[in-house]
N, C-alpha and C positions, 0 to 999 in steps of 0.2 A: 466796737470796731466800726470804725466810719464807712461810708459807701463805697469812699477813695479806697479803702485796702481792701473791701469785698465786693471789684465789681460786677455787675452783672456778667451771666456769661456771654459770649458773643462770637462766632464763628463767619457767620455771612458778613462780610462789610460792607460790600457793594455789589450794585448790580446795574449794567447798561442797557439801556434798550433803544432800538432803532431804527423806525419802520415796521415795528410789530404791530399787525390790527391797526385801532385808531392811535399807539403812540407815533411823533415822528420823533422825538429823541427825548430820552430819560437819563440821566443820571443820578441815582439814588444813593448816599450811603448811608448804611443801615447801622443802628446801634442794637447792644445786649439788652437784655431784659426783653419781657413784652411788648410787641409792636403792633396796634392797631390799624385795622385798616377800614376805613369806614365813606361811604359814599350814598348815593341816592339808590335806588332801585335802578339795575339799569346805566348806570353810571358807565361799567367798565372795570371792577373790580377784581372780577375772576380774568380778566388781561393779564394784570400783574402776574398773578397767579400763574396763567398760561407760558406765561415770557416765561418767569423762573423754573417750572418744570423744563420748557424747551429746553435751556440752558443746561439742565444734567440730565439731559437723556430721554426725555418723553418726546412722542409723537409728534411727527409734523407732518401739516396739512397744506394744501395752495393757498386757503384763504389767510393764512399767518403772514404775508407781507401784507405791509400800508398799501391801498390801491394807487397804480403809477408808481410805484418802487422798482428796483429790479430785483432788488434781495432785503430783506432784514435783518437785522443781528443783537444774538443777547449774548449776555458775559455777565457771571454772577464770580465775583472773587471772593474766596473763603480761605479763613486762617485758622486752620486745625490747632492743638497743641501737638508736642512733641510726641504722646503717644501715639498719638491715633492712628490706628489701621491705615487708615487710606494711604500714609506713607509707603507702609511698605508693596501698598496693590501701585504704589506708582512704581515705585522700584523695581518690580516683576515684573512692569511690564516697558520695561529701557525708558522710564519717564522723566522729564527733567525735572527736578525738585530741591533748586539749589536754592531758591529762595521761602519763605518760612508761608508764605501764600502760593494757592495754586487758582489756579483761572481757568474755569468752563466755556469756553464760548462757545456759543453755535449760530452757522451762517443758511441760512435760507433762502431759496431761490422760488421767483414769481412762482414758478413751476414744480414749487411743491418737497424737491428734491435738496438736499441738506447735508453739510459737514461739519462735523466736530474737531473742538482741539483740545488740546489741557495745556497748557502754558506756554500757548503758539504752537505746540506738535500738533500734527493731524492725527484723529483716531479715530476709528472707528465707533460709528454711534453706540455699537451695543458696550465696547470700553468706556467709551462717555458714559450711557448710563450704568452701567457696574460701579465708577466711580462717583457720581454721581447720588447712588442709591446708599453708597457711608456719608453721606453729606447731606444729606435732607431728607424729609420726609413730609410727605404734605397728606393730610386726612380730611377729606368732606366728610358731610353728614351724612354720602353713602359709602363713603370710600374707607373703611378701618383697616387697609391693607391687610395685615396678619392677620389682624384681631377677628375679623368676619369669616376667612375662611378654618375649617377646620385643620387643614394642610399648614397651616402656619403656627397653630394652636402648642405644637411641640417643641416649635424650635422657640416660643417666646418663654416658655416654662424651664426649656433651659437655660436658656439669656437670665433670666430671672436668677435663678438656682446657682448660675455659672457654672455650669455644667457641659459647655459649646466646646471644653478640651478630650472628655469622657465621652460627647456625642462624635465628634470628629473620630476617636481611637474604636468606637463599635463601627464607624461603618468604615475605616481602615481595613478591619478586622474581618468585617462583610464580602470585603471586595477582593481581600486575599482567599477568604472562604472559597467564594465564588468559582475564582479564578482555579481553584485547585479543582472543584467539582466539574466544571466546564474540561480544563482537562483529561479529567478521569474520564470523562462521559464519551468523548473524541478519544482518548485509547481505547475503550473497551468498545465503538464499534469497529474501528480499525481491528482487533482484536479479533473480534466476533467473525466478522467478514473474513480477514486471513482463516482462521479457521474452520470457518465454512466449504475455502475452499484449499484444506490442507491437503488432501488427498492428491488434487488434480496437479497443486505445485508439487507434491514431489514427483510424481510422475514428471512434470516440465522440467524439474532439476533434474533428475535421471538422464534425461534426452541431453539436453544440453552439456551436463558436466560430461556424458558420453561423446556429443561433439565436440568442448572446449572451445567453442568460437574466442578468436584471438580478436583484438581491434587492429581494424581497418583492413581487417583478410580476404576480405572479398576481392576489393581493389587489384590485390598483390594477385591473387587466382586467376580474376579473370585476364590482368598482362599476361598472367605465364601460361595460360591457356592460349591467348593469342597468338606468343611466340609458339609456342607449341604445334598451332596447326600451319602455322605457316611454313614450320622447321620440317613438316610431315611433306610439304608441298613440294619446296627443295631436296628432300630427302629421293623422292622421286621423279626427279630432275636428273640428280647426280647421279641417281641408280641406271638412267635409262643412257645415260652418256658412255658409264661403263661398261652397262649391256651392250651399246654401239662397236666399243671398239672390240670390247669378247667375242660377239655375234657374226662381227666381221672378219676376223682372222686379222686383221692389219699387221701382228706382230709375226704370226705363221708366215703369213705371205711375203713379209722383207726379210725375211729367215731364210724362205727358199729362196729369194730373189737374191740373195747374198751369196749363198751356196753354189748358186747355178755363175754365177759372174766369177768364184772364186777358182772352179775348175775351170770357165770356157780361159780364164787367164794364166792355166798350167797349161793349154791346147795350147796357146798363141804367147810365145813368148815375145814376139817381136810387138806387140800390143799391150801389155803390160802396164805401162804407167798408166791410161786412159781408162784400163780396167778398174785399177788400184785406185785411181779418181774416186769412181763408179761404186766401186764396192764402199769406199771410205762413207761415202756418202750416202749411202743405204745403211753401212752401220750405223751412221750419226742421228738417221731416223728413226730406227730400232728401237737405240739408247732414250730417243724423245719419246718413242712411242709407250716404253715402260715407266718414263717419269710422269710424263702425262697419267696414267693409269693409276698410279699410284698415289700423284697430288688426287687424282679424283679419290680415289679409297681415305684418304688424310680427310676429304672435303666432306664423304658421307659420312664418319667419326665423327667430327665435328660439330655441322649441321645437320645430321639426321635427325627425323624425329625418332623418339622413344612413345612406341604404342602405350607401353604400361602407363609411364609417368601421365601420357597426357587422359589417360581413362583414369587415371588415380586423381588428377587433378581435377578434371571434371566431373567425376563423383562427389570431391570437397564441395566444387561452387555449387553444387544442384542439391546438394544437403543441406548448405547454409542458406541460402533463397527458398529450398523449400519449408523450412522451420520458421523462418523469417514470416514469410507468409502466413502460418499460421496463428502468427501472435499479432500478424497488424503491423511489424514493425519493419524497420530495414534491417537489410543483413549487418553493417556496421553497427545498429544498433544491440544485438543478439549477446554481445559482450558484457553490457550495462544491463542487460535484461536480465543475465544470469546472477550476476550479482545481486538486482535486486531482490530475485526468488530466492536468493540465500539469505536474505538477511530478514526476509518475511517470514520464512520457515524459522529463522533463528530468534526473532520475537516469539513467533509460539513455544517454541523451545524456553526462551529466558521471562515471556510475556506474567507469567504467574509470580519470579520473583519482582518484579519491575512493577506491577501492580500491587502488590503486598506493601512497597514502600510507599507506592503514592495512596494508596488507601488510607495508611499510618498517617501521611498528613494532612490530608482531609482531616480524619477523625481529630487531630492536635488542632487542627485550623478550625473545627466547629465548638471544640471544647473552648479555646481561646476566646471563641464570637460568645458562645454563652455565657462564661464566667464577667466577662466585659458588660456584655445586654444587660443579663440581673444586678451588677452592681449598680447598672446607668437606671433599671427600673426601678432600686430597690431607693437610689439617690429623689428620683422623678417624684416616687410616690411620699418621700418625708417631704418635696417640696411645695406639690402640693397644697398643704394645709397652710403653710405657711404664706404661698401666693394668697391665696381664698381670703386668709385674715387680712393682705395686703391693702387686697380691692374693696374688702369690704370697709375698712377703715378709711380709705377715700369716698365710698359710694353713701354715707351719710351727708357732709358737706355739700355736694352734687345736689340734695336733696332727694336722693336714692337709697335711705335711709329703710322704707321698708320691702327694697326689692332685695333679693339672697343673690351672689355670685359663687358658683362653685366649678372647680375645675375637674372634670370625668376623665380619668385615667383609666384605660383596658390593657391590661396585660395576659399576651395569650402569644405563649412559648411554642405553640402546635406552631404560628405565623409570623416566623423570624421574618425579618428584613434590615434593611440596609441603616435606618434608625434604631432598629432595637425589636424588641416585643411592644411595646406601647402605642396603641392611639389614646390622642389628647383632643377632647372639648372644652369650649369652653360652653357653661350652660349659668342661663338665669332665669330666675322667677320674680318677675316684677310688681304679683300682690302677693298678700299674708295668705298662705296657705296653699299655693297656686303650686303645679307640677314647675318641674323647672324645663326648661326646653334649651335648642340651641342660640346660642346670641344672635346669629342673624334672620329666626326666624320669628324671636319673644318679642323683642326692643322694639318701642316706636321709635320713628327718624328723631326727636328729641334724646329719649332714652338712649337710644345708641349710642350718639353721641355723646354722652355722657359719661356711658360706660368705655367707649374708648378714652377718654380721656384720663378716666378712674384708671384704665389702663396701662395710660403712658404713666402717669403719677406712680403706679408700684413697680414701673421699670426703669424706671428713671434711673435711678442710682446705678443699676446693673448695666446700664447701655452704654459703648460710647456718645462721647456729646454728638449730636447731632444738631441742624437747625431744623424743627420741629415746627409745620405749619398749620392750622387749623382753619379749613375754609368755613365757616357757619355752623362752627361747632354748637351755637347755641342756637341752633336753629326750631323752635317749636317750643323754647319757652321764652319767662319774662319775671321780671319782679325778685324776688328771692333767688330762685330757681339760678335766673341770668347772674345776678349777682355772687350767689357761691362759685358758678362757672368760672367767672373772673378772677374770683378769690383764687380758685384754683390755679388759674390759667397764670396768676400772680407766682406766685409759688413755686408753680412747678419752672417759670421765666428765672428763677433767683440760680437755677444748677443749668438749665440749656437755655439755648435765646429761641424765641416762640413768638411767632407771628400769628395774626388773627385775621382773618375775615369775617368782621359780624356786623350786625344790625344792631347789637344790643348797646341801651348806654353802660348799664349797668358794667358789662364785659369793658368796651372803649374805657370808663371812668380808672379800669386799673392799671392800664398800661402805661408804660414809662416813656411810649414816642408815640405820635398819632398824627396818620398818612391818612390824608384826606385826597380819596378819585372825583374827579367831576368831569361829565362829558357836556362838551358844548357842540353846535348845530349852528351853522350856515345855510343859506341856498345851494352854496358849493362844498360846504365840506363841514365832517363831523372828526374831531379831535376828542381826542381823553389828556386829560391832564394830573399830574400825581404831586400833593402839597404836601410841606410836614406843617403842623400847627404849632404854634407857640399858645402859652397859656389863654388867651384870652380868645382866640382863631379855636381854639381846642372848647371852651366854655358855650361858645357858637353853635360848635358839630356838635355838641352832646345835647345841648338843648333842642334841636333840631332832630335829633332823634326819637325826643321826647318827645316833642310837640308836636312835631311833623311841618307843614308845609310853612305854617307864620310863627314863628319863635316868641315867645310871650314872655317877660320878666319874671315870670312865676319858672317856666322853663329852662332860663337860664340861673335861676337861683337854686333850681334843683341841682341843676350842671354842679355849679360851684359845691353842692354841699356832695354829691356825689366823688366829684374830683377832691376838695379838700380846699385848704387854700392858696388858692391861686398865686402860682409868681409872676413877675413884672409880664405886663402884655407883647407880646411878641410874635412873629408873623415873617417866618423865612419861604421863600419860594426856595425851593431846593431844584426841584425839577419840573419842566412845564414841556406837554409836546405840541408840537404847533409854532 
């Protein structure tokens, strides 16, 4: 199979920069396979570096724009394949994703302060870097992300295993756990407490279901108490009007007043009609004076007050205010209060069966989480042996041939959790005979890096592609040593695309593109600048790394045997800042 059908792989294509530190504009695009990056000491190397992190989500500082700038800006575009996760982390999150590339940018201000986008949308830095961290990974010679800490040590053993579907379904299973014991725990003291103070609420239901407080009775009481004393007021009003006219005789006295007019007009016949006037007219007062009296008697009916009613009713309102008072509450509320002490007594009452079921699933919810845990530990521990052979099968090449890599697995059922039972180390012993300890406390900065590498090589296969960055991974050796790294670094470039930052020629000689940083210095001003090398620009930097400061023909014929041999000479500036 020719290169054409098997090409390298390649995700990152390009990346912009602008204003970043000493670049003023970059445009890089990046090919698959291995890409070296090589410069002087000092050059500016780790810029690059900086910029592409910025771009998916890492740190920004003030000193990140070009001084005299107002902002600066990087954009790394990357062209996943059709599987890859990060599709669907765009999708979850309303991402645009119509096109088969997606595009990181990030804009920085003098002042430190910075936005993100994914494909011109604005998002949020910490979605920038979530997506961001399925699309790159960059590891210095301190930086092993996972691989150092032991917190990360489980989740790469099951990426390894593929086992990330069985670790997802334990802590599913944890969280439903959980959630049942949480609320068991919040019933039973709601429980606890009702019952503590069953005694005093029935008593409180006693009273209450004995008053019946109705809603909004108070209200209605205290009107008809109003109307009531007021009806008491009128009452004796009316009463003293009809004492008036009782007390006075009015109707005795037109009685005899009629009487006396009716015989003195049998005396006086010749006077007669003037009497007959007289009397008529005394009658007609009579007749008023008993209608009068008796609208009054109609008016105390009426409007009188009733003693009883209004002692009955002001006994209601002084009942309900005084109960009211004792709970804290308002009298309108007295209604809802009763109800709630019914239904507290009535958990006690039904609390035992109501507990019995959630207990039941608890217990189904824990059996579930175990049966789940032991198969994920029982999966962990055949993987295991099999990572161990992984590493160790890389760590000869590396020149790590007599250090041991072994993964420590603890499984202890007493300390479920949201993972499982299992903690995972990773542990090595770097001489023949030597304890083994943990990776980030054995390894020297060489050795570490080594062994991360040894690491990404037996995860490779199991990871999605990512683009995989290496700042000075071979940092603390040379000779052989640098040279297997490369070999490596080859290698594992042929399934992810993998960038380098080193010193080494040996590492630069294997790579398939080679970016050359150089800073240059003015009175006024210090720029970085980023080259790709053609073969012969390439045969240059390699002997230069050999030689060092004056490049000697012996140095450059190392290059060439190094490299191989050389295709036509060639020399593209791709990107220069300044």
């Amino acid at each position: 199979m020719t290169p054409e059908d098997n090409p390298p792989a390649q995700m990152l294509t390009a990346l912009h920069i602008q204003d970043f530190v000493l670049i003023d504009r970059a445009d890089l695009g990046m090919g698959g396979g291995l890409t070296a990056l090589t410069g002087e000491t000092g050059a500016g190397k780790s810029i690059l570096l900086d910029a592409l992190g910025l771009a998916v989500g890492g740190r920004s500082e003030r000193g990140a724009v070009r001084a005299g700038a107002k902002q600066g800006v990087v954009a790394a575009t990357f062209e996943p394949d059709a599987g890859h996760a990060v599709w669907s982390l765009l999708e979850e999150n309303a991402l645009p994703a119509d096109d088969d590339e997606i595009i990181l940018r990030r804009v920085t201000g003098a002042d430190g302060r910075s936005r993100g986008f994914v494909n011109d949308q604005p998002v949020s830095i910490a979605l920038l870097r979530m997506i961001g961290e399925n699309l790159l990974e960059i590891h210095g010679q301190h930086d092993g992300r996972g691989f150092l800490e032991s917190a990360g040590h489980r989740l790469l053993l099951d990426e390894f295993a593929g086992l990330e579907k069985k670790a997802r379904e334990v802590r599913t299973l944890w969280d439903q756990w959980r959630a049942i014991e949480r609320d068991l725990d919040e019933r039973r003291r709601e429980r606890d407490a009702v019952a503590r103070e069953a005694d005093y609420l029935r008593h409180v239901l006693e009273r209450l279901e004995e008053l019946d407080p109705q809603a909004d009775e108070e209200a209605a009481l205290a009107a008809r108490r109003t109307a009531l004393m007021a009806a008491e007021k009128i009452s004796a009003d009316l009463s003293a009007a009809a004492a008036a006219i009782d007390e006075g005789g009015v109707e005795t006295k037109l009685s005899v007043a009629l009487r006396n007019i009716e015989r003195a007009g049998e005396r006086l016949p010749e006077g007669a009609e003037l009497l007959r006037e007289a009397a008529a007219r005394l009658d007609g007062a009579l007749s008023e004076a008993g209608e009068a009296r008796a609208a009054i008697e109609r008016a105390i009916a009426e409007f009188g007050a009733d003693p009883e009613e209004l002692e009955k009713t002001e006994e209601r309102l002084f009942a309900l205010r005084g109960e009211a008072r004792k709970h804290g509450i308002s009298p309108d509320d007295l209604h809802g209060f009763l109800e709630k002490t019914r239904k507290a007594l009535s958990d006690v009452a039904l609390g035992e069966a109501a507990f019995s079921d959630l207990e039941k699933a608890q217990t189904a919810a824990a059996a579930a989480y175990d049966k789940a845990a032991k198969a994920l530990s029982k999966a962990r521990a055949a993987a295991v042996k099999k990572l161990d052979k992984a590493v160790a099968t890389e760590l000869a090449p590396l020149k790590l041939g007599k250090a041991r890599f072994e993964t420590r697995l603890e499984t202890d059922v007493e300390n479920p959790g949201p993972d499982g039972y299992d903690a995972v180390e990773f542990m090595v012993a770097t001489n023949p005979g030597a304890p083994a300890g943990p990776l980030r406390t054995i390894a020297s900065g060489g050795e570490l890096s080594r062994f991360v590498l040894a690491m990404k090589a037996a995860l490779a296969a199991k990871e999605n592609r990512t683009v995989i960055i290496f700042d000075e991974v071979d940092a603390g050796v040379g000779g052989a040593v640098a040279d297997a790294v490369g070999e490596r670094l080859a290698r594992l470039a042929k399934d992810a695309q993998v960038l380098v930052v080193t010193h080494s020629p040996q590492v630069a000689a294997r790579a398939s593109a080679h970016w050359r940083i150089d800073k240059t210095q003015t009175a006024k001003k210090t720029k970085t600048t980023v080259e790709e090398l053609g073969a012969e620009a390439r045969i240059e930097e390699i002997a230069r790394m050999l030689s060092g400061a004056e490049i000697t023909d012996e140095a450059r014929a190392a290059a060439r045997r190094l490299i191989g041999a050389p295709a036509k000479p060639s020399r593209r500036k791709l990107a220069k800042a300044g």
